[in-house]
VOPAGU-2260 file (C-alpha; in pm, 1 decimal, decimal comma):
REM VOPAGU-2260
SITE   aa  ch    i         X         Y         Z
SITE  UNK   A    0   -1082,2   -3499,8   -1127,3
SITE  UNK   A    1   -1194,9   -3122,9   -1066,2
SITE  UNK   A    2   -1041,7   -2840,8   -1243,2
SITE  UNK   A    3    -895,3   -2575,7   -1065,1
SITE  UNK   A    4   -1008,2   -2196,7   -1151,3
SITE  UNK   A    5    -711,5   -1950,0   -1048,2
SITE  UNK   A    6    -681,7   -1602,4   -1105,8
SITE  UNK   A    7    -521,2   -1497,1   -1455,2
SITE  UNK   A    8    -239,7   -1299,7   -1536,8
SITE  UNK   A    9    -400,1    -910,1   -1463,0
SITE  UNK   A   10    -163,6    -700,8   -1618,5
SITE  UNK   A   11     170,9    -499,9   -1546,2
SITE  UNK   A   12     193,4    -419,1   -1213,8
SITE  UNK   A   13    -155,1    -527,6   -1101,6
SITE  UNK   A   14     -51,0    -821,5    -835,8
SITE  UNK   A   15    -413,3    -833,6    -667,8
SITE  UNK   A   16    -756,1    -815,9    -766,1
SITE  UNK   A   17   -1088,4    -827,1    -502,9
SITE  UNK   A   18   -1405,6   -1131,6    -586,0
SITE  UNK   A   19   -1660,8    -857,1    -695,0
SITE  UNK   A   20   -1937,6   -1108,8    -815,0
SITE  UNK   A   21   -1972,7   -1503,0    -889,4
SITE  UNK   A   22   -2214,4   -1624,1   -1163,8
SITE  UNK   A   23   -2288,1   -1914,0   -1032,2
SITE  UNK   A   24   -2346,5   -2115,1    -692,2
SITE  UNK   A   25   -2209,7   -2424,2    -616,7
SITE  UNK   A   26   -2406,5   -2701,6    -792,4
SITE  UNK   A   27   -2499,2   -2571,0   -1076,2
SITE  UNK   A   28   -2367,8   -2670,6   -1405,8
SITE  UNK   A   29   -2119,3   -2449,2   -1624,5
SITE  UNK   A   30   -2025,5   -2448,8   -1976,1
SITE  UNK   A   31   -1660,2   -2369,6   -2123,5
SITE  UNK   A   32   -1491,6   -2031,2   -2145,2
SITE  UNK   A   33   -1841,5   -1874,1   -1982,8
SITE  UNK   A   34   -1807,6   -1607,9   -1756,9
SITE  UNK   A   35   -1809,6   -1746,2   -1388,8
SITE  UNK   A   36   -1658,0   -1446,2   -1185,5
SITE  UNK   A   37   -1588,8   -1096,9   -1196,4
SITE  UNK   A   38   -1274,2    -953,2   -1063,3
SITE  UNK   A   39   -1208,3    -609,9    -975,0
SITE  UNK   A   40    -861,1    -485,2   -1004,0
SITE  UNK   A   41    -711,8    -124,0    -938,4
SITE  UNK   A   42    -713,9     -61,4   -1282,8
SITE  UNK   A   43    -994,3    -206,7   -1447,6
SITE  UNK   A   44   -1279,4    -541,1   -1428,3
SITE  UNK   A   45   -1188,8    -873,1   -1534,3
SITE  UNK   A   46   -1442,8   -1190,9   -1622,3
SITE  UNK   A   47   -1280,5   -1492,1   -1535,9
SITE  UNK   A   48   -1452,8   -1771,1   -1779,2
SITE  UNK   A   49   -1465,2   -2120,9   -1715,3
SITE  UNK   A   50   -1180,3   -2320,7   -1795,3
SITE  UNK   A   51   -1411,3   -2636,1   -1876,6
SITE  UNK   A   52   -1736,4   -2737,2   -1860,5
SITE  UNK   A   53   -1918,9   -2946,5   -1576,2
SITE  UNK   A   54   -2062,7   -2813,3   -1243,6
SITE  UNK   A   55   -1894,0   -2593,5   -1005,8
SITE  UNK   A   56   -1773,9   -2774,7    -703,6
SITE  UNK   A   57   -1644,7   -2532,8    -472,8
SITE  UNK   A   58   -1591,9   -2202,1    -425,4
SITE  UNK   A   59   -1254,4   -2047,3    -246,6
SITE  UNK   A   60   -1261,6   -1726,1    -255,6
SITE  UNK   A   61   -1575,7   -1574,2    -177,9
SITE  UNK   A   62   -1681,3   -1209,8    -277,7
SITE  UNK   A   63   -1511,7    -982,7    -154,8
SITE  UNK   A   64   -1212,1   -1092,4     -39,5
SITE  UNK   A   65    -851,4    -983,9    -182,0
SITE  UNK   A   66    -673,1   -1268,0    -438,5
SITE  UNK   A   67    -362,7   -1287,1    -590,0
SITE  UNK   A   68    -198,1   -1366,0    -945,1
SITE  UNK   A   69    -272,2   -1726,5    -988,7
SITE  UNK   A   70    -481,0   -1789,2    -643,4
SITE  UNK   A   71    -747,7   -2028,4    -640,1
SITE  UNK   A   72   -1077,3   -1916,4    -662,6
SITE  UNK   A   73   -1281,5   -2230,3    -692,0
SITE  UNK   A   74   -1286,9   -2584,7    -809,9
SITE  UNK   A   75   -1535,1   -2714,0   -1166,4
SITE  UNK   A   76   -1613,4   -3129,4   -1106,2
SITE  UNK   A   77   -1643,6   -3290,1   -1461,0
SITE  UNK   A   78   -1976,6   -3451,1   -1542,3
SITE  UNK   A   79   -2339,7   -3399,2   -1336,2
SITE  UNK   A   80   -2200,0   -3610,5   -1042,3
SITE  UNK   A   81   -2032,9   -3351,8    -904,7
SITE  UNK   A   82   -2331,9   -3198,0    -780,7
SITE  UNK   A   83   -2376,5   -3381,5    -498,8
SITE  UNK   A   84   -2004,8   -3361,3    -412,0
SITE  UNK   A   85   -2027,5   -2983,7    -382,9
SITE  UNK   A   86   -2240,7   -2984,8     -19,2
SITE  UNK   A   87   -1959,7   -3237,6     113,7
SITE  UNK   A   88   -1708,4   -2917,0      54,8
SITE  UNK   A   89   -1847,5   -2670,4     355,6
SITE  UNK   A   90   -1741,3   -2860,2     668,4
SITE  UNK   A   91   -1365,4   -2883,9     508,2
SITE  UNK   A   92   -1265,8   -2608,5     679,0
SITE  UNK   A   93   -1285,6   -2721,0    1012,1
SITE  UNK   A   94   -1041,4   -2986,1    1014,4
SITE  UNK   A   95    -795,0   -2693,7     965,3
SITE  UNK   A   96    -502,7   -2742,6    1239,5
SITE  UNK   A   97    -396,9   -2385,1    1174,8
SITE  UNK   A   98    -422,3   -2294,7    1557,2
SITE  UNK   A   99    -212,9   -2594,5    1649,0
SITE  UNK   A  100      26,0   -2436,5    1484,3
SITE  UNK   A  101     -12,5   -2090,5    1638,5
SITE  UNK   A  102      16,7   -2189,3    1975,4
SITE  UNK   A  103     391,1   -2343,4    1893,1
SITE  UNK   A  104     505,7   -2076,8    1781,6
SITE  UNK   A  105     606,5   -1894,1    2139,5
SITE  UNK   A  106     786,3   -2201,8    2218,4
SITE  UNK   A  107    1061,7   -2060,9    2003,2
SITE  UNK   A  108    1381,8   -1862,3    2106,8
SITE  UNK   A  109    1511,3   -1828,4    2507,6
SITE  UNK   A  110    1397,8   -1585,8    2770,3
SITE  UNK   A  111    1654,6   -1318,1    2827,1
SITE  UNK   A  112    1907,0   -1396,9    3084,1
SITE  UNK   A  113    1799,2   -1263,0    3507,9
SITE  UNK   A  114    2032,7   -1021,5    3450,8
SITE  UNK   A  115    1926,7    -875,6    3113,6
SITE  UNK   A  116    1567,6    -841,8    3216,4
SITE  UNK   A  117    1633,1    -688,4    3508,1
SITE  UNK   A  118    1907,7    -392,3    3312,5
SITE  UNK   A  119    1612,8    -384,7    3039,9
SITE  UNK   A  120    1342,4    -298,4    3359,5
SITE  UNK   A  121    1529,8     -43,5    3468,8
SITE  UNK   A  122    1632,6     133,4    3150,3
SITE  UNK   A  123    1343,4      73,1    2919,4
SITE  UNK   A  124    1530,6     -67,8    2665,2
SITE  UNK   A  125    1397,1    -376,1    2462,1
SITE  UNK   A  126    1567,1    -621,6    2269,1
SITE  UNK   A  127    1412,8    -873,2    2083,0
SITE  UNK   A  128    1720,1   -1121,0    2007,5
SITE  UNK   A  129    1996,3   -1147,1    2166,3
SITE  UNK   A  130    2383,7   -1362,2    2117,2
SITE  UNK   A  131    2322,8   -1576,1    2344,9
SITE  UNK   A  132    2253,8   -1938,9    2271,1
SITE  UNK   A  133    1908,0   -1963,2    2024,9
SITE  UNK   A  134    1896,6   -1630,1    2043,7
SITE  UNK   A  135    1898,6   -1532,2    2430,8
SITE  UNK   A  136    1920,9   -1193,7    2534,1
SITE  UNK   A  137    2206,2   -1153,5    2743,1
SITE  UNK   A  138    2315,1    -824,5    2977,3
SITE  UNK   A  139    2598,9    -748,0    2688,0
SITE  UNK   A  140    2310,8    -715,9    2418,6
SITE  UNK   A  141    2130,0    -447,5    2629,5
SITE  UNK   A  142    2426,4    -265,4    2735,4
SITE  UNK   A  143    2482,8    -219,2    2290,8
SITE  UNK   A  144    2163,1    -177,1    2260,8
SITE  UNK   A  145    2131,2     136,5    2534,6
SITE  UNK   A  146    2419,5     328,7    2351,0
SITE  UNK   A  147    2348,8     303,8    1993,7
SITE  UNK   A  148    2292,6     611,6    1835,1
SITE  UNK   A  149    1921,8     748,2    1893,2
SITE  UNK   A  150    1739,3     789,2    1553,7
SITE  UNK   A  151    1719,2    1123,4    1457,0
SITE  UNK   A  152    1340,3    1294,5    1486,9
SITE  UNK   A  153    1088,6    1246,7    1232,9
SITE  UNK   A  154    1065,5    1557,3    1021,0
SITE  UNK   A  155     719,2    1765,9    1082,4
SITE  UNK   A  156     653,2    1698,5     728,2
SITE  UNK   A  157     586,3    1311,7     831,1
SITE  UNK   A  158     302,0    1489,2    1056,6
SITE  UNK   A  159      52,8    1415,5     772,2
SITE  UNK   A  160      86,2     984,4     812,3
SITE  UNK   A  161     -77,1    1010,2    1118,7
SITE  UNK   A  162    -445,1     823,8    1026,5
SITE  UNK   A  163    -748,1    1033,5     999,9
SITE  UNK   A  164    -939,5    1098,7    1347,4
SITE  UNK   A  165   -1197,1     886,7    1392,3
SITE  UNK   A  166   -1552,2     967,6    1243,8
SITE  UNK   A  167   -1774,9    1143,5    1486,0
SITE  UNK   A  168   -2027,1     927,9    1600,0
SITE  UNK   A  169   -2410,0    1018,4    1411,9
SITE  UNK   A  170   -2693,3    1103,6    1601,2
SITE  UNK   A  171   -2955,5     840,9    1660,6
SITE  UNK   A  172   -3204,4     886,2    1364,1
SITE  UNK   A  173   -2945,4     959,1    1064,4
SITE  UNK   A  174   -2718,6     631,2    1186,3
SITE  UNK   A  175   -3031,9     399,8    1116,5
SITE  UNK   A  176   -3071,3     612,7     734,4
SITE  UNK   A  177   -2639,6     548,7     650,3
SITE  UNK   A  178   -2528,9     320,9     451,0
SITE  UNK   A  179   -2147,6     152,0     424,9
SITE  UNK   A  180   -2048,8      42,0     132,5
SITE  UNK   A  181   -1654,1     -61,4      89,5
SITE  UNK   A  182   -1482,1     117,2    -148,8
SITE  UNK   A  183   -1390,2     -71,6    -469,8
SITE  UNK   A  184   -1040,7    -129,7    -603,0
SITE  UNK   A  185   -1138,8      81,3    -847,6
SITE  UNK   A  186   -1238,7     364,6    -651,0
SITE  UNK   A  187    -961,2     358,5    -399,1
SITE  UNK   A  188    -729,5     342,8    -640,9
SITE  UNK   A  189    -888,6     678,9    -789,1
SITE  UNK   A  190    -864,9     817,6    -449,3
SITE  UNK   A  191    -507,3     710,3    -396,9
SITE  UNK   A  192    -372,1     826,2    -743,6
SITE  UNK   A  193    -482,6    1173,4    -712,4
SITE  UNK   A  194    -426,2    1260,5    -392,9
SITE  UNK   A  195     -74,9    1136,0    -465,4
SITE  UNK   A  196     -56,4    1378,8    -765,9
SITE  UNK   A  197    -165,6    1666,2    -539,5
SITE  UNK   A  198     106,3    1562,8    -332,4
SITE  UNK   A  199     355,9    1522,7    -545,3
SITE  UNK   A  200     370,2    1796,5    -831,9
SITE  UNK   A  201     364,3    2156,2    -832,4
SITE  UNK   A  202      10,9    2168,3    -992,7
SITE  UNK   A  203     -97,1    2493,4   -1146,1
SITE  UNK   A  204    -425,0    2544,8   -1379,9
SITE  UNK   A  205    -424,4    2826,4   -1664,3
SITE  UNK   A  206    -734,1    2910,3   -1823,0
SITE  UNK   A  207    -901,2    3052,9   -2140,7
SITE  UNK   A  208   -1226,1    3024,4   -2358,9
SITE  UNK   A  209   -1298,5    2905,5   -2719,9
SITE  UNK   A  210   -1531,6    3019,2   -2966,7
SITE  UNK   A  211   -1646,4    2726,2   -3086,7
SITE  UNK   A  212   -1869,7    2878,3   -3402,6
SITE  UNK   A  213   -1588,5    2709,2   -3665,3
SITE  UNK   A  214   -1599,2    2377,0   -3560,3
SITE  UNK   A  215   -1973,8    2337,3   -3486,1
SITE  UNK   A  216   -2025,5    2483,2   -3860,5
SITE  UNK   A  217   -1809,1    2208,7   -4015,4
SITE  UNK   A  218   -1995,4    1938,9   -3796,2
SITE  UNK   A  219   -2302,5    2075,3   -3867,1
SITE  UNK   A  220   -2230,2    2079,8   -4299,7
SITE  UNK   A  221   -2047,0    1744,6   -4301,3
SITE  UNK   A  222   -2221,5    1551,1   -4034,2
SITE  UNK   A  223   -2420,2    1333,8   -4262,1
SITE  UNK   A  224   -2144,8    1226,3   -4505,9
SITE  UNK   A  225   -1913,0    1162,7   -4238,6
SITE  UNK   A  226   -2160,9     910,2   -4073,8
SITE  UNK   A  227   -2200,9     745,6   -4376,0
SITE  UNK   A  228   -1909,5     744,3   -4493,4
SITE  UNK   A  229   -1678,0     600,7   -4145,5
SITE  UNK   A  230   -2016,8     475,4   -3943,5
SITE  UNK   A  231   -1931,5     706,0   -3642,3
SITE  UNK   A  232   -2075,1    1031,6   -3562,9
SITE  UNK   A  233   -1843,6    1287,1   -3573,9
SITE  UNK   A  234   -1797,1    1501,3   -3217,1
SITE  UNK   A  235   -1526,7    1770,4   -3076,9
SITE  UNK   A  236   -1311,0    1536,1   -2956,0
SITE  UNK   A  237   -1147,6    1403,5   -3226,3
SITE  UNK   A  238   -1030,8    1733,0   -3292,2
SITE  UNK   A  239    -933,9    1853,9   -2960,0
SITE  UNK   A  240    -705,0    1532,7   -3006,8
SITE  UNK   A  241    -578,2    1640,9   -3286,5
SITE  UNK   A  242    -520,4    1965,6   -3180,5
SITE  UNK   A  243    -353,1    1908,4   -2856,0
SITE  UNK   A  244    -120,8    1640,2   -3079,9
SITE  UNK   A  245       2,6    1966,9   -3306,1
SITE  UNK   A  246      48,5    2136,6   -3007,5
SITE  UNK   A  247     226,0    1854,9   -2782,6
SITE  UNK   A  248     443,3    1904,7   -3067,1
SITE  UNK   A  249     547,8    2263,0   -3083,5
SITE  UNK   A  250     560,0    2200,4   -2672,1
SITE  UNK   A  251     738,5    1880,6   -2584,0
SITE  UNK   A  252     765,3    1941,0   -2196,7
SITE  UNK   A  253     363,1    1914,6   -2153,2
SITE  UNK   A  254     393,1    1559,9   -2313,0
SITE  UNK   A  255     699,5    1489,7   -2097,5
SITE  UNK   A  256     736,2    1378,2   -1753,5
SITE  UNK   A  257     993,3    1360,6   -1445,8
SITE  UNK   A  258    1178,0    1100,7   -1305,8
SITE  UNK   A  259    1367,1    1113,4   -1001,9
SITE  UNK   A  260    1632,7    1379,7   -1180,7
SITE  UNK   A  261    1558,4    1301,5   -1502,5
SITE  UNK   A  262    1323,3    1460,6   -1730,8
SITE  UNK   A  263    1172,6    1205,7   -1988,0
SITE  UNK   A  264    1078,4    1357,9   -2319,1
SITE  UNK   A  265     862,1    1126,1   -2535,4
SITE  UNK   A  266     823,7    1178,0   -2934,0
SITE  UNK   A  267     491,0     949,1   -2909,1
SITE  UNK   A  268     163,0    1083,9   -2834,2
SITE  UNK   A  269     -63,6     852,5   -2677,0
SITE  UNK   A  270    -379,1    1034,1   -2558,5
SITE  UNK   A  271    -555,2     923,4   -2304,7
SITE  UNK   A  272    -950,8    1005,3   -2310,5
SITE  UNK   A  273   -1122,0    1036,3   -1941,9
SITE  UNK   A  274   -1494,8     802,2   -1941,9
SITE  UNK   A  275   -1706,2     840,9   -1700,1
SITE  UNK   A  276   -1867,8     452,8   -1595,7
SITE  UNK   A  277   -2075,4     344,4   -1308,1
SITE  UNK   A  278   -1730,9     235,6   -1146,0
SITE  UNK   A  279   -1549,5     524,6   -1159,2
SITE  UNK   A  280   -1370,5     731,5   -1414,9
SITE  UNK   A  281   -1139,2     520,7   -1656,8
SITE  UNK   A  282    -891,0     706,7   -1867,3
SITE  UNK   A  283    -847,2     477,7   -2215,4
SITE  UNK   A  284    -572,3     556,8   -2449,1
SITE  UNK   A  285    -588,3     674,2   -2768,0
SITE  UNK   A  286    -245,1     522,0   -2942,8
SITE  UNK   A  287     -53,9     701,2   -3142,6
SITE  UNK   A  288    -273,1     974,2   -3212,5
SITE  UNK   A  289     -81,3    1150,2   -3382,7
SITE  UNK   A  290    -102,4     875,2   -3726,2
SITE  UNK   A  291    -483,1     878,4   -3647,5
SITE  UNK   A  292    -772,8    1035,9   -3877,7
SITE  UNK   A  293    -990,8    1276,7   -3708,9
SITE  UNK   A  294   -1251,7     948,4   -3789,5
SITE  UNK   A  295    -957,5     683,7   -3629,7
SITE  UNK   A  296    -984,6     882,3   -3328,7
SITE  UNK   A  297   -1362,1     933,1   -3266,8
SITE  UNK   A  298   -1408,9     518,2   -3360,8
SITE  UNK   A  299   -1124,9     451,9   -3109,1
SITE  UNK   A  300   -1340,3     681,6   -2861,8
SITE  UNK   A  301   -1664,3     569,1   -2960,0
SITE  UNK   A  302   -1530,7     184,9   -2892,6
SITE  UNK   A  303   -1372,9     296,2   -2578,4
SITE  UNK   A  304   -1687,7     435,0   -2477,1
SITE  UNK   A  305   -1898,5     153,1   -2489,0
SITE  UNK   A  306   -1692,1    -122,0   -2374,3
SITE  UNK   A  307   -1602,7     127,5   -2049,5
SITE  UNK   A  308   -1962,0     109,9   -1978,2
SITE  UNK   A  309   -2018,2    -236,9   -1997,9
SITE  UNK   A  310   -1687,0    -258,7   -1770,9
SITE  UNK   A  311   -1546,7    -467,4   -2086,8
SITE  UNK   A  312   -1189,3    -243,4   -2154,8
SITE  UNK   A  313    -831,9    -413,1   -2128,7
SITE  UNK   A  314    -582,2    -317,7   -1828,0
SITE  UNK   A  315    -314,6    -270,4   -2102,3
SITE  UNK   A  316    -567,1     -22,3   -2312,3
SITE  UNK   A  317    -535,4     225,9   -1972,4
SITE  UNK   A  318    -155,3     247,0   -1949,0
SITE  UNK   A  319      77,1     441,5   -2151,7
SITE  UNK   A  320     -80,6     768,1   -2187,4
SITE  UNK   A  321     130,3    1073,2   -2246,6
SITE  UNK   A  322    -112,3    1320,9   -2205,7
SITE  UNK   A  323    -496,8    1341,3   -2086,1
SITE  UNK   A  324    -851,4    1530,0   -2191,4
SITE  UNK   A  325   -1111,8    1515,7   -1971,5
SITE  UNK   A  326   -1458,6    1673,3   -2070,0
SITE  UNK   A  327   -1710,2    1753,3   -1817,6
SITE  UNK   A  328   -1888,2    1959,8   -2025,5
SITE  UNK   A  329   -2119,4    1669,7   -2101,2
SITE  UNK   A  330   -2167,6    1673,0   -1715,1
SITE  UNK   A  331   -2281,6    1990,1   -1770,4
SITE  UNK   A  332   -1938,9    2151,8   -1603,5
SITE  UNK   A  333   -1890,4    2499,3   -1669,6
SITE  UNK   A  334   -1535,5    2547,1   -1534,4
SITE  UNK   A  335   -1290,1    2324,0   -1341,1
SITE  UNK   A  336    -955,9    2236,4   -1232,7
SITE  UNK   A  337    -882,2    1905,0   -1348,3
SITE  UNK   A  338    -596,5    1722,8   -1161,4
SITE  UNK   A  339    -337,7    1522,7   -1284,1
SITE  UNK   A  340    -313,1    1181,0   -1413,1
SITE  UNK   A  341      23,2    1095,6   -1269,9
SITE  UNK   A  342     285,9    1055,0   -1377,2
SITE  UNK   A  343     161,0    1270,4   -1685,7
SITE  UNK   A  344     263,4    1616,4   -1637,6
SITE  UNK   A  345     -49,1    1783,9   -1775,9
SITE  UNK   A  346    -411,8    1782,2   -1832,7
SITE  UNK   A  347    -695,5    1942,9   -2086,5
SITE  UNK   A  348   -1047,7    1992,3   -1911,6
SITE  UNK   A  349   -1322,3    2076,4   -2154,8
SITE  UNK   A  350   -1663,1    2242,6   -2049,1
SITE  UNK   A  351   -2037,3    2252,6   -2182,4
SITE  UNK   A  352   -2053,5    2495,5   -2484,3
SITE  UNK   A  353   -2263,1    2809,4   -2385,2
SITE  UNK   A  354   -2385,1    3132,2   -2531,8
SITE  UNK   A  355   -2223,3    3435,4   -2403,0
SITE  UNK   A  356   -2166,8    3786,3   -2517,3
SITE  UNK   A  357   -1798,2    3813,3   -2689,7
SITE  UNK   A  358   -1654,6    4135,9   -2865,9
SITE  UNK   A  359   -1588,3    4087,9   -3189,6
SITE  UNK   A  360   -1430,6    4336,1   -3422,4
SITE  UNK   A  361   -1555,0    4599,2   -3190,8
SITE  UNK   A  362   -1921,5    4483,7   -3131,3
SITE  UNK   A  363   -2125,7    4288,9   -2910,7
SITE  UNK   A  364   -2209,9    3941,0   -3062,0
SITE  UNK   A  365   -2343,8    3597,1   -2944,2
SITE  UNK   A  366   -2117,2    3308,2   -2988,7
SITE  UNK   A  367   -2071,7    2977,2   -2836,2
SITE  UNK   A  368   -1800,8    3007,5   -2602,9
SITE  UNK   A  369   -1629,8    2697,3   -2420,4
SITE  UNK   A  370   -1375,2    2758,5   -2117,2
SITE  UNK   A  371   -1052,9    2523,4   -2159,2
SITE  UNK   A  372    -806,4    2430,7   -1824,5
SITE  UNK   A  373    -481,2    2288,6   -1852,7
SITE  UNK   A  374    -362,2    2205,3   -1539,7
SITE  UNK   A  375       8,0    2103,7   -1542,8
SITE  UNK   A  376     321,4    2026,4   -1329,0
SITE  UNK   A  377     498,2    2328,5   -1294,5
SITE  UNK   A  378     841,4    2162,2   -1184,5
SITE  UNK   A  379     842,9    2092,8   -1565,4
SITE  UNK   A  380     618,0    2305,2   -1743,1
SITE  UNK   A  381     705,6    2669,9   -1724,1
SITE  UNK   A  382     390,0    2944,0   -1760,3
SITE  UNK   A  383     455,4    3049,1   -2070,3
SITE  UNK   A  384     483,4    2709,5   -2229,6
SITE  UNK   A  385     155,3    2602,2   -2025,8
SITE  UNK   A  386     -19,7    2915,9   -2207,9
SITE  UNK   A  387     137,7    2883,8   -2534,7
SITE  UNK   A  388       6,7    2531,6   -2535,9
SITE  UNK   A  389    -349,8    2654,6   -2446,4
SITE  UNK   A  390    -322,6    2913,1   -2694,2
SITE  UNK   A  391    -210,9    2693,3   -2973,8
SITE  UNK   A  392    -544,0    2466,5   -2883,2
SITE  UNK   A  393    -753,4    2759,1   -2880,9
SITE  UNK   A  394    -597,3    2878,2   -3255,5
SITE  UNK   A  395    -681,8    2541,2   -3407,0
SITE  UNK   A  396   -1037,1    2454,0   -3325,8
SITE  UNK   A  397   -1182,6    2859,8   -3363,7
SITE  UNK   A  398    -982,1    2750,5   -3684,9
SITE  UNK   A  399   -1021,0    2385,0   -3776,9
SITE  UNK   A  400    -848,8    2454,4   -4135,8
SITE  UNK   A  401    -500,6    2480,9   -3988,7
SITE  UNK   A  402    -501,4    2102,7   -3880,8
SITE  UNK   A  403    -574,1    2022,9   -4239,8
SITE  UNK   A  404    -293,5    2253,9   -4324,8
SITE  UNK   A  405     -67,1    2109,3   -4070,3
SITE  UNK   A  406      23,0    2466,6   -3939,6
C-alpha cells in the first residue's frame, strides 16, 4: 500500500506554500524522515522528509506549482517493487473526465423569458438570475433591477488598483540576453509587505551619527576572553539590542503598534534582527531581549545567522517581533532609510563604521563615526519621542557603561 506525502502544518497564517525543489525522481528509493522536497512559503523554506522508507511512486505536485495545508504532493510504494509501478503512474491523467463535466454545466438554470431579453436589449441591463421557475429571468426582475439605486463612484483614491501598463516590448538583441525568472514566495511576499507599509503608515526617518570609539575599545580589550569564555565572538549588535531594549523602555510608543483605533502597547521586547540570505531578507526574532546577556543575544544572532543561510530557520522564529534593526553597514551602506516591518511601528538602520573628522572639545579629531536611522510611524510616534529614542541609543553605545549601570 503506498504512503501518501502531504504538505505539513506551515505555520500561523501561512495556508499555501509553492514545490521549490524535489530530491528525488520517481523510482528511486528513499529512506525515512529524509528530506524529499523543499517548500517555499511566504515566510520562510520548509523540507518535507519522508514519512517512510521505500521508493517514491509518484509525484503530484510538480515544482512549481502552488499547494495547500495538507495537499498531496506525492505517493512512497513500500519495498523495491514499486519501482516498476512508478512508469504505470504518467498516463493516469488522461482518463480524467473533468471536461465531461464542464460541458454540463451550461445546461443549468432557464433562458430569460422573450420579454425580459428583449427589456434587457434595450436598456442594457443584465441579470443573471431571475424568480422565475429554476431561476428564469422574467420582465419583473429587470424592471427591479433598472431602478435600484446606482452604486456610488469609486473614489480617485481606488485609481492606484488599476494593474501596471504593460512592459514595453525590448528591442531585438537585449530580448534574446533577458532572462524571466518567477518571483519566489519569498520574494513577493517582501515586495508585498513593504509596499503595504509605505502605504499604510505615515513613515518618517530621523537621523544622527555615533562615535563608536567606546564600544570598539571594549571589544577590542575583552574580545579574547569573551570568545573563550561563551564560544561566540562578540560584535555591535548585541549591544545595539540592548540598547534599543533600555530605550524601548523609557519610549513605549516605538515598541507599540496600531490597530484599527486602538493603540497596542506591549511590555515585551522581542527584537527582531534583519539577515540577509540568498532568498531574500529574513527578519529572526530575538525573544525577550530584554532577560538576554549581551552573549544570549549575539549566540541567538550568531544561530540565526547560520541556519538563515542554509534556509534552515522556523516560520514561528520570524513572527512576533516588536521592534526591528537592520544593518547594512556590513553591505557597506553608508546611509539609508529603512522601511517598516509592518505592523511594527519603527525601525533601527545601522551603517559601515567610517573615519571622519568630528569636533571634540573644541578641536578637530578622527573618530569612527556610524550614521543611525530610525524610521517610524508617525500616526503613533511623535518627533520628539522618535529623537529621544535615537538619542538615548546614541548615549549608550558612545557609553557602553550605562547598560551595565542600567541608566
Amino acid at each position: 500500500m503506498a504512503t501518501e506525502i502531504k504538505v505539513p502544518t506551515l505555520g500561523e497564517s501561512v495556508t499555501e506554500a509553492t514545490v521549490a525543489k524535489w530530491f528525488k525522481k520517481p523510482g528511486e528509493a528513499v529512506k525515512a524522515d529524509e528530506p524529499l522536497v523543499e517548500l517555499e512559503t511566504d515566510k520562510v523554506t520548509v523540507e518535507v522528509p519522508a514519512p517512510a522508507a521505500g521508493v517514491l511512486e509518484s509525484i503530484v505536485a510538480k515544482e512549481g506549482e502552488t499547494v495547500g495545508v495538507a495537499a498531496l504532493l506525492g505517493t512512497i510504494a513500500a519495498g523495491a517493487a514499486a519501482a516498476a509501478s512508478a512508469p504505470a503512474a504518467a498516463p493516469a491523467p488522461a482518463a480524467a473526465p473533468a471536461p465531461v463535466a464542464a460541458a454540463a454545466s451550461p445546461a443549468v438554470g432557464m433562458p430569460p423569458a422573450p420579454s425580459a431579453a428583449k427589456m434587457m436589449a434595450e436598456t442594457g441591463v443584465s441579470v443573471a438570475e431571475g424568480s422565475g421557475k429554476r431561476g428564469q429571468v422574467l420582465k419583473e426582475d429587470v424592471i427591479a433591477a433598472a431602478s435600484a439605486p446606482k452604486p456610488a463612484p469609486a473614489p480617485v483614491a481606488a485609481a492606484p488598483a488599476a494593474p501596471p501598463p504593460p512592459r514595453p516590448t525590448p528591442a531585438a538583441d537585449d530580448s534574446v540576453r533577458e532572462e524571466r525568472v518567477k518571483m519566489t514566495k519569498l520574494r513577493q511576499t517582501i515586495a508585498r509587505r513593504l509596499k503595504d507599509a509605505q502605504n499604510t503608515a505615515a513613515m518618517l526617518t530621523t537621523f544622527n551619527d555615533v562615535d563608536m570609539s567606546a564600544l570598539m575599545a571594549i571589544r577590542n580589550q575583552y574580545k579574547d576572553l569573551f570568545e573563550k569564555k561563551h564560544g561566540v565572538r562578540v560584535g555591535f549588535m548585541g549591544f545595539f539590542v540592548k540598547a534599543c531594549v533600555a530605550a524601548l523602555k523609557e519610549i513605549p510608543a516605538v515598541n507599540g503598534e496600531i490597530d484599527g483605533q486602538d493603540i497596542i502597547y506591549k511590555n515585551y521586547y522581542h527584537i527582531g534582527v534583519a539577515v540577509g540570505s540568498d532568498k531574500g531578507l529574513v527578519v529572526p526574532v530575538v525573544r525577550d531581549a530584554d532577560r538576554l546577556s549581551i552573549a544570549g543575544v549575539e549566540k541567538t544572532i550568531g544561530d540565526f545567522g547560520r541556519r538563515a543561510r542554509d534556509g534552515q530557520l522556523k516560520i514561528d522564529e520570524m513572527m512576533g517581533g516588536t521592534f526591528t534593526i537592520s544593518n547594512g553597514g556590513v553591505y557597506g551602506s553608508l546611509m539609508s532609510t529603512p522601511i517598516l516591518n509592518a505592523p511594527q511601528s519603527a525601525i533601527l538602520g545601522m551603517h559601515r563604521i567610517e573615519d571622519r573628522p568630528v569636533v571634540r572639545n573644541g578641536q578637530i579629531v578622527i573618530r569612527p563615526m556610524m550614521y543611525l536611522a530610525l524610521s517610524y510611524d508617525h500616526r503613533i510616534i511623535d518627533g520628539k519621542e522618535a529623537v529621544t529614542f535615537l538619542v538615548r541609543v546614541k548615549e549608550m553605545i558612545e557609553d557602553p557603561q550605562r547598560l551595565v549601570m542600567d541608566i
